[in-house]
C-alpha positions, 0 to 999 in steps of 0.5 A: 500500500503506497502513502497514497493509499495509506491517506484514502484508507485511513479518512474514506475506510478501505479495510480489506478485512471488513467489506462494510467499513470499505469505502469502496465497497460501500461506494456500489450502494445508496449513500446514507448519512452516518448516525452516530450521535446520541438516540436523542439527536439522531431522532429529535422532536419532530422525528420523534412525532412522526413516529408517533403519529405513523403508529398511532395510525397503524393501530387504528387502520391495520389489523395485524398492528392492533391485534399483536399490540392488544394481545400482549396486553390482554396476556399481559394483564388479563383479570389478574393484577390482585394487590398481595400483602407480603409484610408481616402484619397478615390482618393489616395486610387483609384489610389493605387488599379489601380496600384495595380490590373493593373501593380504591381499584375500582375508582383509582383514576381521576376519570372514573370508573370506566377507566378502573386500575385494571383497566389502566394496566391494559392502556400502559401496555397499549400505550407503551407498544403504539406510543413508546411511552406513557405517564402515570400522574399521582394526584388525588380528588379534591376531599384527599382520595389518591388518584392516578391519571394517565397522561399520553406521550404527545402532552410532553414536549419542549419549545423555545429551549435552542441549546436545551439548558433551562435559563430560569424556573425551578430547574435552571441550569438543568438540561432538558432533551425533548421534554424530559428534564435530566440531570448531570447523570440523565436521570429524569427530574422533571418533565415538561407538560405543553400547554394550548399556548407556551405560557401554558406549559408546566413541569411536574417532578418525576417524583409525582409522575411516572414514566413508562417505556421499554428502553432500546438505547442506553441514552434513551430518554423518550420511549419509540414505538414498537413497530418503528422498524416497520412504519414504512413497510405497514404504510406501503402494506396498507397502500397496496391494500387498499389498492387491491380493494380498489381493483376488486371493488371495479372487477366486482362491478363487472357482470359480463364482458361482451365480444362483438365486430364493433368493440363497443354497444351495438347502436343499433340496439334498441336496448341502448336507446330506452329508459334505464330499467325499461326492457324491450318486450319480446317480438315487439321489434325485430331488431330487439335483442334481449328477452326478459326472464327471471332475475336476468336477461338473455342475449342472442348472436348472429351465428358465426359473428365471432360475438360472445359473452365472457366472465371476467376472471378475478384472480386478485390479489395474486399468490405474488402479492399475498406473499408479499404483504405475508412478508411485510406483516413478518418482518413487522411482528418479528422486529416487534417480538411477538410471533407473526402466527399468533396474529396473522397466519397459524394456519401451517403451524404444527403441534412442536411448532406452535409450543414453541412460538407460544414460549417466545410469546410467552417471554415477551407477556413476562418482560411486559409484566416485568416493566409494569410491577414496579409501576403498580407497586409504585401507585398502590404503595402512593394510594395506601400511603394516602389512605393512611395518611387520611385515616382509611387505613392504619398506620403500618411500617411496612405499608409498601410491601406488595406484589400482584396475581399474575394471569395464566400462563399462555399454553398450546392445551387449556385443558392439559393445563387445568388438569396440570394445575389440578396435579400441581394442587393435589401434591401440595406444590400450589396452593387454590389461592395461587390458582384462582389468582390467574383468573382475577379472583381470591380465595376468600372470594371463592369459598364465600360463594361456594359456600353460599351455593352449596347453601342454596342447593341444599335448601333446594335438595340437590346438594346431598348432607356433608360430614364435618369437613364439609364433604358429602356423605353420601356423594363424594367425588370419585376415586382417583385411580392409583399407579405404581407409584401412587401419583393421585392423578384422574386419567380422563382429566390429566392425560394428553389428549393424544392418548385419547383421540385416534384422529389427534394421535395421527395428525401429530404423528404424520407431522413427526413423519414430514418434520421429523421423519419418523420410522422406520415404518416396519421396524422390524425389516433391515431399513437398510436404506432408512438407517443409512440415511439416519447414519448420514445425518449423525455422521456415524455409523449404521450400528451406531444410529440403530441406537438411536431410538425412540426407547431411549430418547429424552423425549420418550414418556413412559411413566405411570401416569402416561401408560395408564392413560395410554391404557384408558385410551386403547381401552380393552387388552390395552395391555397386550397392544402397548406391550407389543408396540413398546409404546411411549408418549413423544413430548416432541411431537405429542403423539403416541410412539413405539420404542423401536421406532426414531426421528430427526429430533432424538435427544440423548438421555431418556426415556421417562419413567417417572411421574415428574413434569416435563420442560416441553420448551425445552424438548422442542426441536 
C-alpha cells in the first residue's frame, strides 16, 4: 500500500478485512448519512412525532398492528393484577387488599370508573407498544382520595429551549432533551407538560409522575414505538391494500364482458336507446335483442359473428402479492417480538411448532409484566400511603410491601393445563389461592360463594348432607385411580389428549413423519436404506444410529401416569397392544410412539419413567 493509499484508507475506510467499513465497497450502494450521535439527536422532536403519529395510525387502520399490540396486553394483564400483602402484619395486610380490590381499584383514576386500575394496566401496555411511552400522574380528588391519571406521550414536549439548558424556573441550569428534564447523570427530574399556548406549559417532578417505556438505547430518554422498524413497510402494506380493494371493488362491478365486430354497444340496439330499467318486450321489434326472464336477461348472436359473452376472471390479489404483504406483516411482528402466527397466519403451524412460538410469546407477556410491577407497586404503595395518611387505613411500617396475581400462563392445551394445575394442587406444590389468582379472583372470594351455593342447593335438595369437613356423605367425588407409584392423578382429566383421540394421535404423528421423519415404518425389516440415511445425518455409523431410538430418547414418556392413560385410551387388552408396540408418549411431537421406532429430533438421555413434569420448551426441536 503506497502513502497514497495509506491517506484514502485511513479518512474514506478501505479495510480489506471488513467489506462494510470499505469505502469502496460501500461506494456500489445508496449513500446514507452516518448516525452516530446520541438516540436523542439522531431522532429529535419532530422525528420523534412522526413516529408517533405513523403508529398511532397503524393501530387504528391495520389489523395485524392492533391485534399483536392488544394481545400482549390482554396476556399481559388479563383479570389478574390482585394487590398481595407480603409484610408481616397478615390482618393489616387483609384489610389493605379489601380496600384495595373493593373501593380504591375500582375508582383509582381521576376519570372514573370506566377507566378502573385494571383497566389502566391494559392502556400502559397499549400505550407503551403504539406510543413508546406513557405517564402515570399521582394526584388525588379534591376531599384527599389518591388518584392516578394517565397522561399520553404527545402532552410532553419542549419549545423555545435552542441549546436545551433551562435559563430560569425551578430547574435552571438543568438540561432538558425533548421534554424530559435530566440531570448531570440523565436521570429524569422533571418533565415538561405543553400547554394550548407556551405560557401554558408546566413541569411536574418525576417524583409525582411516572414514566413508562421499554428502553432500546442506553441514552434513551423518550420511549419509540414498537413497530418503528416497520412504519414504512405497514404504510406501503396498507397502500397496496387498499389498492387491491380498489381493483376488486371495479372487477366486482363487472357482470359480463361482451365480444362483438364493433368493440363497443351495438347502436343499433334498441336496448341502448330506452329508459334505464325499461326492457324491450319480446317480438315487439325485430331488431330487439334481449328477452326478459327471471332475475336476468338473455342475449342472442348472429351465428358465426365471432360475438360472445365472457366472465371476467378475478384472480386478485395474486399468490405474488399475498406473499408479499405475508412478508411485510413478518418482518413487522418479528422486529416487534411477538410471533407473526399468533396474529396473522397459524394456519401451517404444527403441534412442536406452535409450543414453541407460544414460549417466545410467552417471554415477551413476562418482560411486559416485568416493566409494569414496579409501576403498580409504585401507585398502590402512593394510594395506601394516602389512605393512611387520611385515616382509611392504619398506620403500618411496612405499608409498601406488595406484589400482584399474575394471569395464566399462555399454553398450546387449556385443558392439559387445568388438569396440570389440578396435579400441581393435589401434591401440595400450589396452593387454590395461587390458582384462582390467574383468573382475577381470591380465595376468600371463592369459598364465600361456594359456600353460599352449596347453601342454596341444599335448601333446594340437590346438594346431598356433608360430614364435618364439609364433604358429602353420601356423594363424594370419585376415586382417583392409583399407579405404581401412587401419583393421585384422574386419567380422563390429566392425560394428553393424544392418548385419547385416534384422529389427534395421527395428525401429530404424520407431522413427526414430514418434520421429523419418523420410522422406520416396519421396524422390524433391515431399513437398510432408512438407517443409512439416519447414519448420514449423525455422521456415524449404521450400528451406531440403530441406537438411536425412540426407547431411549429424552423425549420418550413412559411413566405411570402416561401408560395408564395410554391404557384408558386403547381401552380393552390395552395391555397386550402397548406391550407389543413398546409404546411411549413423544413430548416432541405429542403423539403416541413405539420404542423401536426414531426421528430427526432424538435427544440423548431418556426415556421417562417417572411421574415428574416435563420442560416441553425445552424438548422442542
Amino acid at each position: 500500500m503506497n502513502k497514497l493509499q495509506a491517506t484514502a484508507a485511513k479518512w474514506l475506510g478501505l479495510s480489506y478485512l471488513v467489506d462494510a467499513a470499505n469505502y469502496q465497497m460501500r461506494l456500489r450502494r445508496p449513500i446514507e448519512a452516518p448516525t452516530v450521535n446520541t438516540i436523542a439527536k439522531e431522532v429529535n422532536q419532530s422525528d420523534w412525532l412522526t413516529l408517533l403519529s405513523d403508529s398511532r395510525k397503524l393501530y387504528c387502520n391495520l389489523g395485524p398492528v392492533t391485534g399483536a399490540i392488544d394481545d400482549k396486553a390482554t396476556y399481559s394483564i388479563g383479570r389478574a393484577w390482585n394487590p398481595i400483602y407480603t409484610g408481616q402484619d397478615r390482618e393489616w395486610g387483609k384489610t389493605a387488599e379489601k380496600w384495595l380490590r373493593e373501593e380504591w381499584y375500582p375508582m383509582a383514576d381521576a376519570r372514573g370508573s370506566m377507566f378502573n386500575f385494571k383497566t389502566d394496566l391494559f392502556l400502559m401496555s397499549v400505550c407503551t407498544d403504539r406510543d413508546g411511552e406513557i405517564y402515570i400522574f399521582l394526584t388525588q380528588s379534591k376531599d384527599g382520595w389518591p388518584q392516578i391519571q394517565l397522561l399520553p406521550a404527545h402532552m410532553i414536549g419542549q419549545r423555545n429551549v435552542p441549546d436545551g439548558i433551562l435559563r430560569e424556573g425551578p430547574y435552571k441550569g438543568l438540561r432538558m432533551i425533548q421534554g424530559v428534564v435530566t440531570n448531570d447523570v440523565g436521570r429524569a427530574v422533571a418533565y415538561q407538560i405543553l400547554g394550548e399556548i407556551a405560557a401554558a406549559d408546566y413541569f411536574l417532578s418525576a417524583r409525582d409522575l411516572i414514566q413508562v417505556f421499554d428502553p432500546r438505547w442506553p441514552d434513551q430518554v423518550r420511549g419509540f414505538p414498537v413497530f418503528m422498524h416497520a412504519l414504512l413497510d405497514l404504510k406501503d402494506l396498507r397502500t397496496v391494500q387498499g389498492y387491491e380493494k380498489m381493483a376488486a371493488q371495479i372487477m366486482s362491478s363487472i357482470g359480463l364482458i361482451e365480444w362483438n365486430e364493433q368493440g363497443a354497444p351495438d347502436p343499433g340496439d334498441p336496448m341502448n336507446l330506452l329508459t334505464r330499467g325499461v326492457t324491450a318486450q319480446p317480438n315487439s321489434l325485430p331488431s330487439v335483442t334481449t328477452q326478459d326472464f327471471t332475475g336476468g336477461t338473455a342475449h342472442f348472436f348472429r351465428s358465426n359473428s365471432g360475438s360472445k359473452l365472457e366472465g371476467l376472471k378475478n384472480d386478485r390479489p395474486g399468490i405474488a402479492v399475498s406473499e408479499f404483504m405475508d412478508r411485510l406483516i413478518r418482518n413487522a411482528c418479528v422486529g416487534a417480538g411477538w410471533p407473526y402466527e399468533l396474529t396473522w397466519d397459524a394456519s401451517k403451524l404444527g403441534g412442536a411448532n406452535v409450543r414453541l412460538l407460544i414460549a417466545k410469546a410467552m417471554r415477551a407477556v413476562e418482560d411486559r409484566q416485568d416493566l409494569l410491577l414496579p409501576v403498580a407497586r409504585r401507585c398502590v404503595g402512593y394510594a395506601v400511603a394516602k389512605a393512611i395518611k387520611e385515616g382509611i387505613l392504619q398506620p403500618n411500617d411496612e405499608w409498601y410491601a406488595w406484589r400482584f396475581t399474575l394471569p395464566a400462563r399462555m399454553t398450546a392445551d387449556y385443558g392439559r393445563q387445568a388438569a396440570a394445575d389440578l396435579a400441581d394442587y393435589q401434591a401440595g406444590i400450589t396452593n387454590l389461592g395461587d390458582i384462582l389468582a390467574e383468573e382475577g379472583k381470591d380465595l376468600a372470594t371463592h369459598i364465600k360463594e361456594r359456600a353460599e351455593e352449596n347453601g342454596m342447593l341444599r335448601e333446594a335438595g340437590m346438594l346431598p348432607e356433608t360430614n364435618g369437613n364439609g364433604v358429602s356423605s353420601t356423594h363424594t367425588m370419585p376415586e382417583l385411580p392409583k399407579y405404581d407409584n401412587a401419583a393421585q392423578v384422574a386419567v380422563d382429566a390429566s392425560c394428553p389428549i393424544e392418548t385419547q383421540d385416534v384422529k389427534a394421535n395421527l395428525i401429530n404423528r404424520s407431522e413427526a413423519i414430514d418434520i421429523a421423519r419418523y420410522g422406520p415404518a416396519n421396524p422390524l425389516q433391515p431399513n437398510d436404506a432408512y438407517w443409512q440415511a439416519k447414519a448420514d445425518q449423525f455422521k456415524t455409523t449404521i450400528a451406531e444410529a440403530k441406537t438411536m431410538r425412540c426407547g431411549n430418547c429424552a423425549g420418550f414418556n413412559q411413566s405411570p401416569r402416561i401408560k395408564a392413560c395410554i391404557d384408558a385410551g386403547i381401552g380393552a387388552d390395552a395391555s397386550e397392544v402397548e406391550m407389543a408396540g413398546d409404546l411411549g408418549y413423544c413430548e416432541v411431537f405429542d403423539f403416541k410412539c413405539a420404542a423401536k421406532r426414531t426421528c430427526d429430533a432424538w435427544i440423548v438421555g431418556g426415556p421417562i419413567t417417572n411421574d415428574q413434569s416435563v420442560d416441553q420448551t425445552t424438548l422442542t426441536k
